[in-house]
N, C-alpha and C positions, 0 to 999 in steps of 0.2 A: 346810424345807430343800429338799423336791422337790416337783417334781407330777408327775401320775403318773395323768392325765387332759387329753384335749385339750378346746376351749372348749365341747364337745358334754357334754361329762361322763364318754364313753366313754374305757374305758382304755387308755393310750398305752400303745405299746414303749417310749417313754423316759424317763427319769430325767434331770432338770434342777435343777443347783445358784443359789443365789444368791450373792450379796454381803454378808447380812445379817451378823456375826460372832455375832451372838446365838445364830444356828442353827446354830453350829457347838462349843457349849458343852452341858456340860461339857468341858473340855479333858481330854483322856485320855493315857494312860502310852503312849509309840511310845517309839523313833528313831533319830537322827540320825545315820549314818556312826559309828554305837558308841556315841556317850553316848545313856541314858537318861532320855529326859525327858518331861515335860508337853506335849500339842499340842494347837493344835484339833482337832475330831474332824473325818475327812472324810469326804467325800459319803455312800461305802459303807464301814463297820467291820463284819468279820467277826473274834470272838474276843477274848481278851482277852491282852494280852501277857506269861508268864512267863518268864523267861531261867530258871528253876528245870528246864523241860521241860513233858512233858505235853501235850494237846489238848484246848483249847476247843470243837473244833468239825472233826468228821468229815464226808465224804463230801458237799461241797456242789456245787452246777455253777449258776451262771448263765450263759446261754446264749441264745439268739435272734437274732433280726435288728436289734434296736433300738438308739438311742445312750446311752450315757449322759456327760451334759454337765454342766462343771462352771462356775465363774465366771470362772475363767482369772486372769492373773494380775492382773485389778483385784484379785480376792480375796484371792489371796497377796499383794500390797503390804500391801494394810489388814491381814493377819493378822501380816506382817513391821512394821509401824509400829506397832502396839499392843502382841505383844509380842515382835519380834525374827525373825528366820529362820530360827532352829532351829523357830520354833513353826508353821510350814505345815504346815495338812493335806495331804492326800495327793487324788484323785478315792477310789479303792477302795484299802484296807489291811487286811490279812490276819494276824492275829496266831495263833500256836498253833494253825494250823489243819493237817490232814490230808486228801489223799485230795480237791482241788481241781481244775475244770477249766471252766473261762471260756472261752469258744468264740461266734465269729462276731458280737460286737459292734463295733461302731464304739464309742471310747471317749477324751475328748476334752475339753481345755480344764480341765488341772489345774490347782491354785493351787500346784502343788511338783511332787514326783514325783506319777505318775499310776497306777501300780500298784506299791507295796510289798507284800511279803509277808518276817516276820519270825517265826522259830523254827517254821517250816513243812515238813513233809514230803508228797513226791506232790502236786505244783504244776502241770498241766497248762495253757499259756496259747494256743489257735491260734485260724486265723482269725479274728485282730485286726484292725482297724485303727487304730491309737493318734496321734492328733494333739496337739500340744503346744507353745504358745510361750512360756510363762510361762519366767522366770529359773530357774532348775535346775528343768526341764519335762521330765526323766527319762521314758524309754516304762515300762521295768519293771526293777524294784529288787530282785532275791531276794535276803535279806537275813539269813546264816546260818541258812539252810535246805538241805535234801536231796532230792534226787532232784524236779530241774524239768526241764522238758520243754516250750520255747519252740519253735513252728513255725508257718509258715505266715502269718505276722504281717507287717505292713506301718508302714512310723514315716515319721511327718515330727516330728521335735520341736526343742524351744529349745536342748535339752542332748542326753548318753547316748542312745542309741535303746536298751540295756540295762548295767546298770550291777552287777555282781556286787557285794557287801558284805557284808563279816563283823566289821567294825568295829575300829577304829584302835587299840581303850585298851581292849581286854578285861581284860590279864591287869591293869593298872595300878590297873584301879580296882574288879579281885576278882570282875568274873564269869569262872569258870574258862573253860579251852578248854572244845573240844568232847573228849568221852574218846577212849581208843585205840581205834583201829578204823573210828571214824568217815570216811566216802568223801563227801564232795561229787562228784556229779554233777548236772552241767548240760549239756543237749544241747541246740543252736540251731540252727533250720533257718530261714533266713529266705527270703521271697518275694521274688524282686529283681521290681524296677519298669522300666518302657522308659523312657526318656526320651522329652519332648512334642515 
């Protein structure tokens, strides 16, 4: 799915997706604007996703100066024509995770959204730079989670530059709300650009 090495053998700063659908199997439990369902897996998966609660996965930060590139949307087509468009991966998706903070990557060339994060607390995302032209090529998706904290980021994308979600058909199809007392906060600071 990646290299993670340039032609010297030395290791690169970046991460590079392909086209292959093979290496993006097993298809894993995300999704989509509320429903729950099956997808290929993308580029980067951190955690595993329970609408129950709980964390997978504390205290992570990737971070650096490097890209990480995905297939863009040849990939998403071929994943949308085999099985449908709910089933795009994602570039990096973030499931049950806590206590997160992605800082100063270039991150680019998704086959759907390009950063999802779902049932996530303490989201940290700056010094971004998020490129995206793929069909719903989304910059970042927080996805019934608490306390994010978008700044300093920069988007050119197909779609969204950020896209809040907490899903269509919660109560319809029996995952409860969130309980009393629960606060969504989202704080966005974004980088304005000059014109050329």
């Amino acid at each position: 799915m990646s290299d993670l090495s340039d032609s010297s053998g030395k290791p690169s700063p970046s991460r590079r997706g392909n086209v292959d659908l093979e290496d993006y199997l097993p298809m894993i439990h995300n999704r989509f604007e509320g429903w729950e369902l099956m997808s290929y897996a993308s580029l980067i998966n951190v955690g595993v996703m329970n609408h129950n609660g709980g964390f997978s996965v504390e205290n992570l930060r990737i971070c650096g100066q490097g890209a990480i590139t995905g297939a863009g949307g040849a990939l998403g087509t071929a994943m949308q024509n085999k099985s449908g468009i709910r089933s795009r991966g994602r570039l990096i998706l973030l499931m049950n995770c806590k206590n997160v903070d992605l800082q100063g990557l270039t991150i680019q060339n998704s086959p759907c959204w390009t950063i999802q994060y779902v049932y996530c607390e303490g989201v940290s995302l700056h010094g971004l730079d998020i490129k995206s032209t793929a069909h719903n090529g989304d910059g970042i998706d927080p996805d019934s989670s608490d306390d994010s904290f978008i700044f300093n980021c920069c988007f050119s994308t197909g779609d969204d530059c950020i896209a809040i979600k907490s899903g269509k058909i919660l109560k319809v199809i029996g995952l409860a709300s969130q309980p009393e007392g629960y606060v969504l906060r989202i704080v966005i600071l974004l980088k304005a650009m000059a014109s050329q």
